[in-house]
C-alpha positions in Angstrom: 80.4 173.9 55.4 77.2 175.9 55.9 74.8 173.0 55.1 77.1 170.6 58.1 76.6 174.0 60.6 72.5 174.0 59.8 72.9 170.5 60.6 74.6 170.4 63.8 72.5 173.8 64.8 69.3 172.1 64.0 68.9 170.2 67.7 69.8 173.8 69.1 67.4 175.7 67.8 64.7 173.3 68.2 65.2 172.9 72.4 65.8 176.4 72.1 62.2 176.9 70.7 60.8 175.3 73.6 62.8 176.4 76.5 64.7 173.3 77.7 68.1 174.3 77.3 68.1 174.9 81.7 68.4 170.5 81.4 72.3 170.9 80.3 72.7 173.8 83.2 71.1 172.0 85.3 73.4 169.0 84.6 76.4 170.7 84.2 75.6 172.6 87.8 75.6 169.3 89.1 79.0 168.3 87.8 80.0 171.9 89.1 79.1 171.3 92.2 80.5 168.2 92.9 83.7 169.1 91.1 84.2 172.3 93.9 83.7 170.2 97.0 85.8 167.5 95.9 88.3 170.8 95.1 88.1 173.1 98.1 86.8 170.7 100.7 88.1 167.7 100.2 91.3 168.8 98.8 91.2 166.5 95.6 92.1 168.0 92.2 92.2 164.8 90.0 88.8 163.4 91.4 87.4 167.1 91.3 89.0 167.4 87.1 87.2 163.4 86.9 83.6 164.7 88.1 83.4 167.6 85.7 84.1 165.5 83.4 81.5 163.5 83.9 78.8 166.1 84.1 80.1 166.9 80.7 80.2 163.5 79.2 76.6 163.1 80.6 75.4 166.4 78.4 77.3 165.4 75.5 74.9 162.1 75.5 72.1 163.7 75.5 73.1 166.4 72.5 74.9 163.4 71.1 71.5 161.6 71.0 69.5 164.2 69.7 71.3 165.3 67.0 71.3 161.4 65.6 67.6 161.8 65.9 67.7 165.3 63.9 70.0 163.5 61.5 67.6 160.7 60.8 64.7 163.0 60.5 66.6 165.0 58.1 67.3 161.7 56.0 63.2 161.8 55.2 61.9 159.2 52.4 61.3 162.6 49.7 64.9 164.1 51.0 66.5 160.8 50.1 65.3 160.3 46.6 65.0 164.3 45.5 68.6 165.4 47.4 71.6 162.9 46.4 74.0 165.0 48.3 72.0 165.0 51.3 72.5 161.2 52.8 76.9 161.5 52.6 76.6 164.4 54.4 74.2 162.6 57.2 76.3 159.9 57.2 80.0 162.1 57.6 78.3 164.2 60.5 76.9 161.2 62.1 80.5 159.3 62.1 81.9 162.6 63.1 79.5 162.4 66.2 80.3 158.5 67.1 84.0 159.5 67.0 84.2 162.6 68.8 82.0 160.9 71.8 84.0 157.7 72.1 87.3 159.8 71.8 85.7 162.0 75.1 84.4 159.3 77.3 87.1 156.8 76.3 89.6 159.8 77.3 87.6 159.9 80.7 87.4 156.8 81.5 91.5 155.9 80.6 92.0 157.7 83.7 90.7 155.1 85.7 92.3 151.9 83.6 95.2 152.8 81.6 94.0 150.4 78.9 92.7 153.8 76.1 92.8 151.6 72.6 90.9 149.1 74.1 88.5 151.2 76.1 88.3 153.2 73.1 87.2 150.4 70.5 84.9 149.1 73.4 83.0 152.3 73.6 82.9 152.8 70.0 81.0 149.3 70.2 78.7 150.0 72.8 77.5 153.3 71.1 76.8 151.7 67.9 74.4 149.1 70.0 72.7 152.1 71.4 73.0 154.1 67.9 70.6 150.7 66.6 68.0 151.2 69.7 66.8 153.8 67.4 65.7 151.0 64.5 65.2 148.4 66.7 63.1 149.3 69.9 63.5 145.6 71.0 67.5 146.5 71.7 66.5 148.6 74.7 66.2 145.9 77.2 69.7 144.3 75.4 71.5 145.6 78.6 69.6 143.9 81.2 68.8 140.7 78.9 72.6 140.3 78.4 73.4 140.4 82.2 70.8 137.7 82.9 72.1 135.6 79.9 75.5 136.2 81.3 74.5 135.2 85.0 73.0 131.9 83.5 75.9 130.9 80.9 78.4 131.8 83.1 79.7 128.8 83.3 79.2 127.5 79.9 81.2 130.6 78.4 84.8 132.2 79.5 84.7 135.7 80.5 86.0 138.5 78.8 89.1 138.9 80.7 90.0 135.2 79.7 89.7 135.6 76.3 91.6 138.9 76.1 94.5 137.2 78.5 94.6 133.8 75.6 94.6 136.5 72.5 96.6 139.2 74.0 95.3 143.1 74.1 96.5 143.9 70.5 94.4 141.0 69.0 91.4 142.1 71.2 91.4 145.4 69.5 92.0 144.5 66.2 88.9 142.1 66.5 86.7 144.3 68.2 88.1 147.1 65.9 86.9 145.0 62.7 83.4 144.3 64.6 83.0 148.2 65.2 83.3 148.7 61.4 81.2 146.3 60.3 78.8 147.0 62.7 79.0 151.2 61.7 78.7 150.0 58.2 75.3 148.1 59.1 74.1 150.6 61.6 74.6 153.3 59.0 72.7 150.8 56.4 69.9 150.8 58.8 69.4 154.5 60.0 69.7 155.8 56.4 68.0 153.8 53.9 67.6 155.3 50.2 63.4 155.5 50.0 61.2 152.4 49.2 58.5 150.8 51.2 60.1 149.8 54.4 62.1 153.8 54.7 58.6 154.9 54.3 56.8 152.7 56.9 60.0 153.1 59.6 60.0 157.1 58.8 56.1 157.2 59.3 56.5 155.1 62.9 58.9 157.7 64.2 56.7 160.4 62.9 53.4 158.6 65.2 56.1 157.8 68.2 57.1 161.5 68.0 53.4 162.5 67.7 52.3 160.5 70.6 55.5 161.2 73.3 54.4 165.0 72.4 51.0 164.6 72.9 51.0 162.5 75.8 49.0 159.7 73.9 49.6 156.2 74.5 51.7 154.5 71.9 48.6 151.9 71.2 47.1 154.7 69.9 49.0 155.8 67.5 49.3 152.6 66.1 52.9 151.8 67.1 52.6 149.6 70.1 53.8 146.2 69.5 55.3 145.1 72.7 54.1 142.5 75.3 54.5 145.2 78.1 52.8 148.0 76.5 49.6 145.6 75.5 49.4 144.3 79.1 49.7 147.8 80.4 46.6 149.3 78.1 44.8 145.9 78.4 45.2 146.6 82.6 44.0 150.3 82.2 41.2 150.1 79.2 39.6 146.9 81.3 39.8 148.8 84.7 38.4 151.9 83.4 35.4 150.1 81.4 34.5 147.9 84.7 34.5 151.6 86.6 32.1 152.8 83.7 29.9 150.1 84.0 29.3 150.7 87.9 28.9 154.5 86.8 31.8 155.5 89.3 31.9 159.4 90.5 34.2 161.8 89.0 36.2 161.4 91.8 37.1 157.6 91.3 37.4 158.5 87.3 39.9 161.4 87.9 43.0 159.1 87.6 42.1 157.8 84.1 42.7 161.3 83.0 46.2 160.9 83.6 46.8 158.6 80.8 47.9 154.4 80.6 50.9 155.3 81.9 49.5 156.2 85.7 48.0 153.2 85.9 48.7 150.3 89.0 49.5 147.9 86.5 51.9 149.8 84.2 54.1 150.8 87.4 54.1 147.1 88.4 55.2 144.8 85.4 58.2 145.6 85.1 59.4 145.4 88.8 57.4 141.9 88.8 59.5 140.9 85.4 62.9 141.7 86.9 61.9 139.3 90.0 60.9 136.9 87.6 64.8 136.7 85.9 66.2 136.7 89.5 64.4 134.2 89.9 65.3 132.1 86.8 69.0 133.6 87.8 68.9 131.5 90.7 67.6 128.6 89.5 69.8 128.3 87.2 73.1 128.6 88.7 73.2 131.5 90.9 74.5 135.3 91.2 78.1 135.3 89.9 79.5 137.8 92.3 82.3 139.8 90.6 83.5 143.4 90.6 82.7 143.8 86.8 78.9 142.2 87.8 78.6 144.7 90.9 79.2 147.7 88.2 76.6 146.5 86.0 73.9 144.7 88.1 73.4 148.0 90.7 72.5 150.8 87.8 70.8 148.2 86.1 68.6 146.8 88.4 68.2 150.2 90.1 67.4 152.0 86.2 65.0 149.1 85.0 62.7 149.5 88.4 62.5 152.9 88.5 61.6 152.8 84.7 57.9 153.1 85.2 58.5 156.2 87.5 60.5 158.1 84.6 57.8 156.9 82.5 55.2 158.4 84.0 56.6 161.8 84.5 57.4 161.9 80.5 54.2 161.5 79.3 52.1 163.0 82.2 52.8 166.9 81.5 51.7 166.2 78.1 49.2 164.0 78.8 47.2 166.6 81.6 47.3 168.9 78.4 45.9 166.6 75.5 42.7 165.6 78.0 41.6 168.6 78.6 38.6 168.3 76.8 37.8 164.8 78.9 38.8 166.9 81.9 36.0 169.5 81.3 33.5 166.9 81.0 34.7 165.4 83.8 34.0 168.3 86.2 30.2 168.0 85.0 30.3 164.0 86.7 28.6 164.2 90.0 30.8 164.3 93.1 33.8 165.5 91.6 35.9 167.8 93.4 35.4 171.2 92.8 37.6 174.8 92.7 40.9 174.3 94.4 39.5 171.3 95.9 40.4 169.4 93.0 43.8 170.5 92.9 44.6 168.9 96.7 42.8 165.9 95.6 45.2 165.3 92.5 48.0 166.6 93.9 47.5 163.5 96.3 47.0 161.2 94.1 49.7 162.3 91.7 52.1 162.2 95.0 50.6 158.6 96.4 50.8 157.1 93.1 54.6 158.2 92.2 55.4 157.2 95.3 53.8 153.7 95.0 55.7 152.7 91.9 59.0 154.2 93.4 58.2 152.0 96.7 56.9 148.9 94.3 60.5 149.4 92.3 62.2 149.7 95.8 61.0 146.8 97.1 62.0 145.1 93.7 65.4 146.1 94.2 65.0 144.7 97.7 63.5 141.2 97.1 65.7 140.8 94.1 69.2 140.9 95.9 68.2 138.8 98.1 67.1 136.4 95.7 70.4 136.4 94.3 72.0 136.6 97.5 74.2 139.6 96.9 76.9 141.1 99.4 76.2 144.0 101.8 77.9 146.1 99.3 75.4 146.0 96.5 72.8 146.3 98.8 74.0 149.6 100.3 74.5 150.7 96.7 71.1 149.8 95.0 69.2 151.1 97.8 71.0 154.0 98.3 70.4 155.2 94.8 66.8 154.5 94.8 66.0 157.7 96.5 67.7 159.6 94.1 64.6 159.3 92.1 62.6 161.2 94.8 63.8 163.8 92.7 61.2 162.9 90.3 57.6 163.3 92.0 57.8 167.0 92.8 58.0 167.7 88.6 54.6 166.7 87.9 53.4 169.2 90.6 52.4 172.7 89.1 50.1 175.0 87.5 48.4 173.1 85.4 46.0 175.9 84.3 48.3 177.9 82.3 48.7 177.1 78.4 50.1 173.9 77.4 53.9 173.9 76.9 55.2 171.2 74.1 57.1 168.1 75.4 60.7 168.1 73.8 63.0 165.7 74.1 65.5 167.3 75.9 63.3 166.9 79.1 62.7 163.3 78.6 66.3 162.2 78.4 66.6 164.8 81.1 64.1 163.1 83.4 67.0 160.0 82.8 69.7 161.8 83.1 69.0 163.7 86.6 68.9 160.3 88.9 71.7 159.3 87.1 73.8 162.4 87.6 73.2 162.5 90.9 74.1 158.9 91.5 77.4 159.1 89.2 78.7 162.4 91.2 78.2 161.2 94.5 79.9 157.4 93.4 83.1 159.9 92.3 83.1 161.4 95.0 82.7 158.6 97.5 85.9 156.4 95.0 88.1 159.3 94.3 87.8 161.8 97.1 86.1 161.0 100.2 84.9 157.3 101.5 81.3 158.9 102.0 78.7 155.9 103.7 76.2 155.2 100.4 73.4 155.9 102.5 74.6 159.8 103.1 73.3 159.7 99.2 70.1 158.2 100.1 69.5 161.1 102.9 70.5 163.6 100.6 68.2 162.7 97.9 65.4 162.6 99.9 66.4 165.8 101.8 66.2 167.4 98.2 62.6 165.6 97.1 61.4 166.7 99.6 62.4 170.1 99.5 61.1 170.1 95.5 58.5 168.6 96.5 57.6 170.7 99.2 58.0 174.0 97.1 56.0 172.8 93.6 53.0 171.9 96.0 52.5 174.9 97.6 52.7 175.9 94.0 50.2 174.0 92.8 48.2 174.9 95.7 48.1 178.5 95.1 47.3 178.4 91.2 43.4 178.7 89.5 41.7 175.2 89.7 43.6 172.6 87.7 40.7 171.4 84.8 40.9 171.5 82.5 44.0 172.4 81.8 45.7 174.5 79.8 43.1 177.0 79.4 44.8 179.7 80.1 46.7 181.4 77.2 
């Protein structure tokens, strides 16, 4: 029993280390929040119980998600050849986790369809795809590639709710039942292997991917990148920065290649052009297939995907401002760079104009492709509503850069998700169960709130020693 409590304590004492427990608080605040107004203002217990819930689902993910990463870190190439015992007890504690999750958001979300077996067995599925994003990287854009396949097969294939109405709802969960446990039997197979070649190559990847989301290094330099959008997005930054070189630019026109791949233009504008590229090809092909279950899966989607380089950029740039700071000292040496708090204005306006560029660029891709798929009034107000929510975002990677560096954990990251989304989720609870708020009262209240963050962590920034390099200060 002790070595299944070290286990489960392991993710604990690790974001304790680094100080980024105040990401659950902050999302269970949320959920508090939300929960009271919808109790005392609005009068509405069920929808008030509903959006706790949710705030706690939605910090149960993120624990969820790093204690399978502690699991398979545990399950090392050595540990699984020297300690026998050790991969049964990985695999109980990571069936444990699977079931206790689907059981709590299955339970949520039963209150809204009275359907639990079959929610249940349909949640169990979904988190064993997302258990297998951790093998298979490619899986990540499974979400947004099955919509699109959807939209353009949709009438070549029956939908689900045909098929479950010819088989009946007890066949449908005895099938997806038997796919769930083939799949866990697989998914187990895959995240803890026995040793041997390919265990030691997959364990060593993680190891650089952990290495360079810490350091604030590109994945291409660690050796891991293998996919077409991060090689366009370093072939984009290296070529910029070596045409800049050759013209011997100032230190001012070099300061943003401190910043790492991820600021660049092109990074923040692939994806966006990529999603416009399947509406397009949606269209073509047969057009948007307007349903209700489309509506709940098309707006996060289309509104996570474009925002993607935004959260991207605020991961890996408070590690990144840290691992240059050697680059950033020569840089102050470059003629006509800024100096003294000088320099801190300057990036603080570039790190504001260029978060708020890609959140405009993804915007605008939310935009152009609704109305390339011609979707209702509805989906607009939704999509653009929730945009704003991710205003939130450019007022964290304002601060005092000159203190020592603090290590990037991945509490924050999935936090950096999770925010947006929280924010989003609450108000759409609120708006369905307890009040018929207009979406674009979210949109004003996000950017009320960025504003105000923002607002407060530059006059922050403002007032600290001069930004490079960074980090010097112990």
């Amino acid at each position: 029993m002790n070595s299944y409590k070290q286990m489960l304590l392991q993710p604990l004492h690790e974001q304790r280390n680094v100080s980024s427990l105040w990401v659950t608080w902050l999302v269970l605040g949320l959920g508090t929040v939300g929960g009271l107004v919808s109790w005392l203002v609005m009068n509405k217990h069920d929808a008030a119980l509903f959006i706790a819930g949710i705030a706690v689902v939605m910090s149960a993910l993120m624990w969820c998600g790093l204690l399978l990463k502690s699991l398979i870190f545990q399950n090392s190439p050595i540990n699984a050849r020297l300690l026998p015992g050790l991969r049964p007890r990985l695999i109980k504690l990571t069936v444990a986790t699977w079931l206790a999750f689907s059981l709590l958001l299955s339970g949520l979300l039963s209150i809204i369809k009275d359907r639990g077996d079959l929610i249940f067995v349909l949640v169990v599925l979904a988190i064993l795809c997302a258990s297998l994003m951790v093998r298979y990287t490619w899986m990540r854009f499974l979400p947004i590639v099955w919509i699109i396949s959807n939209q353009m097969l949709s009438s070549l294939t029956p939908s689900f709710a045909s098929i479950a109405a010819t088989l009946g709802e007890t066949r449908c969960i005895l099938i997806i039942g038997g796919l769930d446990i083939v799949l866990a039997a697989f998914t187990l197979h895959v995240l803890y292997p026995q040793g041997g070649e390919r265990h030691w190559a997959w364990h060593e990847q993680m190891k650089r991917i952990g290495t360079a989301l810490r350091s604030g290094a590109s994945c291409s330099d660690m050796g891991v990148s293998n996919t077409m959008i991060s090689k366009a997005s370093n072939f984009g930054y290296f070529s910029s920065l070596e045409r800049d070189c050759r013209k011997r630019a100032s230190g001012k026109q070099l300061l943003p290649y401190v910043l790492g791949v991820s600021s660049h233009w092109v990074t923040m504008l692939i994806i966006p052009c990529l999603l416009i590229l399947a509406a397009i090809l949606v269209n073509l092909w047969g057009g948007f297939k307007k349903s209700e279950a489309m509506h709940v899966l098309v707006s996060p989607m289309l509104v996570f995907y474009t925002m993607l380089p935004v959260m991207i950029f605020v991961n890996s740039f408070s590690a990144t401002i840290y691992r240059l700071s050697t680059e950033q000292a020569l840089l102050r040496l470059t003629p006509a760079i800024p100096q003294n708090r000088q320099l801190n204005l300057t990036l603080g306006k570039f790190l504001l104009a260029r978060m708020l560029a890609a959140w405009g660029a993804g915007t605008a891709c939310i935009a152009i492709s609704l109305l390339i798929l011609d979707a209702d009034s509805e989906l607009f107000n939704f999509a653009l509503s929730a945009a704003p929510a991710f205003l939130l975002l450019p007022g964290l990677v304002l601060g005092d850069f000159s203190k020592s560096a603090t290590p990037v954990n991945s509490l924050f990251s999935v936090g950096v998700m999770m925010l947006p989304a929280t924010v989003v989720c609450i108000f759409f609870l609120i708006r369905q169960l307890a009040y018929p708020l207009p979406w674009s009262v979210l949109g004003g209240l996000s950017t009320i709130a960025a504003a105000l963050l923002a607002y407060t962590r530059w006059n922050r920034m403002m007032r600290a020693p001069v930004t490079f390099p960074a980090g010097r200060i112990s």
